[in-house]
N, C-alpha and C positions, 0 to 999 in steps of 0.2 A: 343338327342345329338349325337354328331357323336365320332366314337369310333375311330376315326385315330387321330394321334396326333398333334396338330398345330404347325408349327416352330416359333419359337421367330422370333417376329414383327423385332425387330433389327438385327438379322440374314436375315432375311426378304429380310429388305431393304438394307442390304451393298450387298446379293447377285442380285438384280435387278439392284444398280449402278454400279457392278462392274462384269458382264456374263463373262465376259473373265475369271476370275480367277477360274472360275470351268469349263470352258473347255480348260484350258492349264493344268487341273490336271488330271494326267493320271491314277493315282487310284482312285480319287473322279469318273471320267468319266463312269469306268470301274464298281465301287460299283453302280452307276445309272442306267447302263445297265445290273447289274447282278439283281437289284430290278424289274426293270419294266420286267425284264424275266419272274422272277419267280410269278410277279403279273397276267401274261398272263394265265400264268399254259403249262402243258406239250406238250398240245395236236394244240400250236399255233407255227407256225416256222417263226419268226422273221428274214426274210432275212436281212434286216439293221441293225440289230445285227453281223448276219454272216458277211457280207461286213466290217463292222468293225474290228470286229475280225483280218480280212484278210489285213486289210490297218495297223491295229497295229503293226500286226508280218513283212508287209513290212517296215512300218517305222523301228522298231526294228534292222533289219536288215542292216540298211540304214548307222542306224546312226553305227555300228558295224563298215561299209563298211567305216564310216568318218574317224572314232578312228585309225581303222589299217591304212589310207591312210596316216593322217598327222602323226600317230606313222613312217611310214616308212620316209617318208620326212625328219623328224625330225634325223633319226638312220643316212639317208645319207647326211643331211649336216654336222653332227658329222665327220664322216667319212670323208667327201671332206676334213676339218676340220685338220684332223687328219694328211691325206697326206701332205696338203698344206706344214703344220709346219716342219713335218719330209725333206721335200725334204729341205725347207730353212732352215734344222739345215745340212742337209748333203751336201750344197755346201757351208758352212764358211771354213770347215779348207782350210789351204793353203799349207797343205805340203800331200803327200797322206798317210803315217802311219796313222795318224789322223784323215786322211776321211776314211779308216780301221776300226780304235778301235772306232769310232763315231755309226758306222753302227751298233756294236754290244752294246752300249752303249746308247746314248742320241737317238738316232733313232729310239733304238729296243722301248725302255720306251716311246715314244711319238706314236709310233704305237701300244702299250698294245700288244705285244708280247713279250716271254719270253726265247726268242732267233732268232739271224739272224745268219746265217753263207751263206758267199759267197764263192762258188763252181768254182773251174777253172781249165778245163781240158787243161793239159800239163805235158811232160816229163822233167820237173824237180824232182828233188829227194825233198822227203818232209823232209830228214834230213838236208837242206842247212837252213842254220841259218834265211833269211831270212821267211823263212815258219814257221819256228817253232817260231818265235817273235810274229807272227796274228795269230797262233794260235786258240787263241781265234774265232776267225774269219771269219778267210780264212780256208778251206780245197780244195785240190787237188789232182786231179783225171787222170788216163788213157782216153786219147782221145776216143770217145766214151759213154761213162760212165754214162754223162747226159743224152742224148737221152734213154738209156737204163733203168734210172731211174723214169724217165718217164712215158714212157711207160709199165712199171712196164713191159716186156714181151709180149704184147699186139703190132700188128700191126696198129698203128694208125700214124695220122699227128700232128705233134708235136704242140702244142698250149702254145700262149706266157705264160698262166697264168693256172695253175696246183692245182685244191683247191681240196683237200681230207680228210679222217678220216683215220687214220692209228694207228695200234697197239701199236707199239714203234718205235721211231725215229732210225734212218740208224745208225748205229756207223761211219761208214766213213764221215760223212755228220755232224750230230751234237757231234759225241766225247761222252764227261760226259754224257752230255744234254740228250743224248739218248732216255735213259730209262724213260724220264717223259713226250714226246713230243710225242702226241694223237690227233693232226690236223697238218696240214703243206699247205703252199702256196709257190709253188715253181713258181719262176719269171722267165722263159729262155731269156736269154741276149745274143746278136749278135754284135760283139764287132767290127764288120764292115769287108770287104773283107780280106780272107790271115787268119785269129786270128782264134784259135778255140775258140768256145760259151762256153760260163757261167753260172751259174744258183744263185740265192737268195732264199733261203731256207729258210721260217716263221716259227718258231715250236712255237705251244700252247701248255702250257697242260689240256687247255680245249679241249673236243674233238667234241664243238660244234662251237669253235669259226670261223673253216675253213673247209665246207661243199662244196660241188657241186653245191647244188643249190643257192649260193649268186651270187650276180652279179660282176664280175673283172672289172670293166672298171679303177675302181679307183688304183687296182692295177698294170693293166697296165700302166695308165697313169706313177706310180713309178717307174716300171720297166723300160720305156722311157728315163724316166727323171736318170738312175742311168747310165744307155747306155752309154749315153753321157757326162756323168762325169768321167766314167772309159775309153772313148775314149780319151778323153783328157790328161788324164795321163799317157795313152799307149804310145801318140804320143810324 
């Protein structure tokens, strides 16, 4: 008599009508290939094992390569998502206070930032009543000043969209806010021929939320789109 064990007849038969279901299983497949290994003994090297091997760890990889793809797809059409809403909450009001206290308001909370303040260099005094009412909002600066911020000191070409990790937020720039603001995405705004530039200040107090290496296009696109809302009301 034979001393191997026999598979039940009805085990048997459902796996001869149905082969696929033990080669779509990737540990069944795997337990197959580690038995017939070790049925060979040490001294056989099973190249079609190795090729295996080698096609598993590339599939593995593959599908890794899927996840992060449509994962990232998915984080950017959040994101388009995100802009879209904000720019059509930031051109309802109709008066500009309110397209102001918006920015720092219903705008900030639809972009999941935990503060906006818009930057605008000019020689008015920040004690004119005007200023101190947006507050909240608006800070102002010595001509110059953005470029300078920028640049942190650093000789470069100023770029519309500014993503970094930073220790603590500017006091001139976010105020209170300061001390809790550990990323920033600074938007530079060109407010058209004659005006001095602007800037839109993002503070997280995440300090992975606004890194270097994401991509801006969506925040330029915002940056664009605010241009020309604040041109309008210049004019």
């Amino acid at each position: 008599m034979s001393s191997k064990p026999e598979i039940e007849e009805s085990l048997r038969e459902h796996i001869i009508a149905q082969p696929d279901v033990i080669l779509e299983d990737q540990d069944l497949m795997r337990a197959l290939v580690s038995a017939n290994e070790r049925a060979m003994g040490d001294n056989i090297v099973d190249l079609r094992g190795i090729a295996m091997k080698r096609l598993e760890m590339r599939l593995d990889r593959l599908e890794d390569t899927h996840r992060s793809v449509i994962a990232a797809a998915y984080e950017n059409l959040a994101g388009t998502n995100q802009v879209h809403r904000a720019v059509l909450r930031m051109l309802d009001p109709v008066e500009f206070e309110s397209f102001l206290m918006d920015l720092g308001g219903e705008v900030a909370s639809i972009l999941r930032v935990d503060t906006i303040r818009l930057v605008l260099e000019t020689v008015q005094d920040e004690s004119d009543p005007a200023v101190k009412k947006l507050g909240d909002v608006l800070a102002v600066a010595d001509p110059g000043f953005i470029e300078a911020y920028l640049n942190a000191g650093r000789n470069s070409s100023g770029r519309q969209v500014t993503l970094r990790q930073i220790h603590e937020g500017d006091m001139r720039i976010y105020g209170r806010d300061a001390e809790f603001v550990r990323s920033e995405a600074c938007l530079l705004l060109d407010f058209g021929e004659g005006r001095l530039p602007g800037m839109l200040a993002l503070g997280a107090e995440d300090p992975h939320q606004f890194t270097p290496q994401q991509g801006t296009d969506l925040l330029a696109f915002f940056a664009g789109v605010f241009e020309r809302a604040m041109r309008r009301w210049l004019s």
